[in-house]
C-alpha positions as CSV (number, residue, x, y, z in Angstrom):
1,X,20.9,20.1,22.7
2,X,19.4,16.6,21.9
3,X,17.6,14.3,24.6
4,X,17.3,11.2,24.3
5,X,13.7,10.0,24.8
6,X,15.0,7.9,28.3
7,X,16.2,11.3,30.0
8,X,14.4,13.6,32.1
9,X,14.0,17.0,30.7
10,X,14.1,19.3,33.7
11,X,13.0,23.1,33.3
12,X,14.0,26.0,35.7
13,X,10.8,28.6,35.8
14,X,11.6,31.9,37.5
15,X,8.7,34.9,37.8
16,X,10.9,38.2,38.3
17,X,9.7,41.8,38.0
18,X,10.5,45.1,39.1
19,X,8.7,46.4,42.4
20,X,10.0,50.1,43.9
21,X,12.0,49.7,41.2
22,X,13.7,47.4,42.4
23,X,14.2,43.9,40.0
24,X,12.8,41.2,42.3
25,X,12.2,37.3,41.9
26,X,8.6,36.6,43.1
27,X,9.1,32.9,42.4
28,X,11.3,29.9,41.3
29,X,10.2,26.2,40.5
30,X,11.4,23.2,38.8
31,X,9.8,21.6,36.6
32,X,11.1,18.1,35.8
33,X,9.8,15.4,33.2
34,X,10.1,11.7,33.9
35,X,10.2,10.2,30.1
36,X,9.3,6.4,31.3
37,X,6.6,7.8,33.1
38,X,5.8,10.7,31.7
39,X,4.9,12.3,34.9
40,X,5.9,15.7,36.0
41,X,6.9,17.0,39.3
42,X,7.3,20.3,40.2
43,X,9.2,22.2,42.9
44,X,8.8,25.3,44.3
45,X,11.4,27.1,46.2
46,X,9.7,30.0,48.3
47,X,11.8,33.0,48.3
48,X,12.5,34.6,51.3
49,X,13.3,30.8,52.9
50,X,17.0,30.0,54.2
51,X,18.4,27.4,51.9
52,X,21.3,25.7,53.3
53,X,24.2,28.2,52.1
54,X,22.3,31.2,54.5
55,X,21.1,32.3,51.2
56,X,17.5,33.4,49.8
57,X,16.5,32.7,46.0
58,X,16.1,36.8,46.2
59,X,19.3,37.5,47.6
60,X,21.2,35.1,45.1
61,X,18.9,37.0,42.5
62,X,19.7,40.6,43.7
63,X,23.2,39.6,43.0
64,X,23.7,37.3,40.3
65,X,20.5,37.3,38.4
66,X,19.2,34.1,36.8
67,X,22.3,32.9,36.7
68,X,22.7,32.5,40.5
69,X,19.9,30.8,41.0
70,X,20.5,28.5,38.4
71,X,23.8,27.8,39.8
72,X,22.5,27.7,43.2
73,X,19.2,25.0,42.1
74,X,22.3,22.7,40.7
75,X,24.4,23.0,43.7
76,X,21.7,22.3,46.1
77,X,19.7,19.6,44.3
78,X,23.0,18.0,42.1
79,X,20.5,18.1,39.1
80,X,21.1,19.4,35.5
81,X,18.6,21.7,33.8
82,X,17.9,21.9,30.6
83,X,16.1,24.8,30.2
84,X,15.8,28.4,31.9
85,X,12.8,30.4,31.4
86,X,12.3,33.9,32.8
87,X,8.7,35.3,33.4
88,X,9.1,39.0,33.7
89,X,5.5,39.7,35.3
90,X,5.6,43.5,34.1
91,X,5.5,42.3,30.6
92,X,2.3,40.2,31.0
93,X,-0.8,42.1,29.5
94,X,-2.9,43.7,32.2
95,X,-6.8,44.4,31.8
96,X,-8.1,45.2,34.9
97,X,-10.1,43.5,36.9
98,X,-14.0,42.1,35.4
């Protein structure tokens, strides 16, 4: 995909895991890039809140993954993201506390 340099370049973070072992999404936020401005605002969409479909960002991610809450980030906002980047939290190195 190219940009131009006018266009936004909006990102969709989401920190997922497995708890109980369960797969959950602990968090989801946009990120989106103004290029005039070069400002960034970010979004975050708490997890357990009602969006207007009824829906939680876990229960669209129990069922349909990243790709659901992509689809559902689109849907709700009418924005196009560029980028989808998955933080799987049990992957991050661990060392205890100091």
């Amino acid at each position: 995909m190219i940009l131009k340099k006018s266009e936004p370049f909006t990102t969709l973070l989401i920190e997922t895991g497995t708890n109980n072992p369960k797969n959950v999404c602990y968090a989801a936020v946009l990120a989106s890039t103004n290029a005039t401005t070069k400002q960034t605002t970010f979004m975050n969409f708490p997890v357990f809140a009602l969006i207007p479909n009824q829906k939680t960002i876990t229960g669209v991610y129990n069922t349909n993954r990243n790709d659901g809450i992509l689809q559902m980030v689109k849907e709700l906002l009418n924005v196009s993201v560029n980028k989808v980047v998955q933080v799987d939290v049990n992957k991050i190195g661990w060392t205890g506390l100091l």
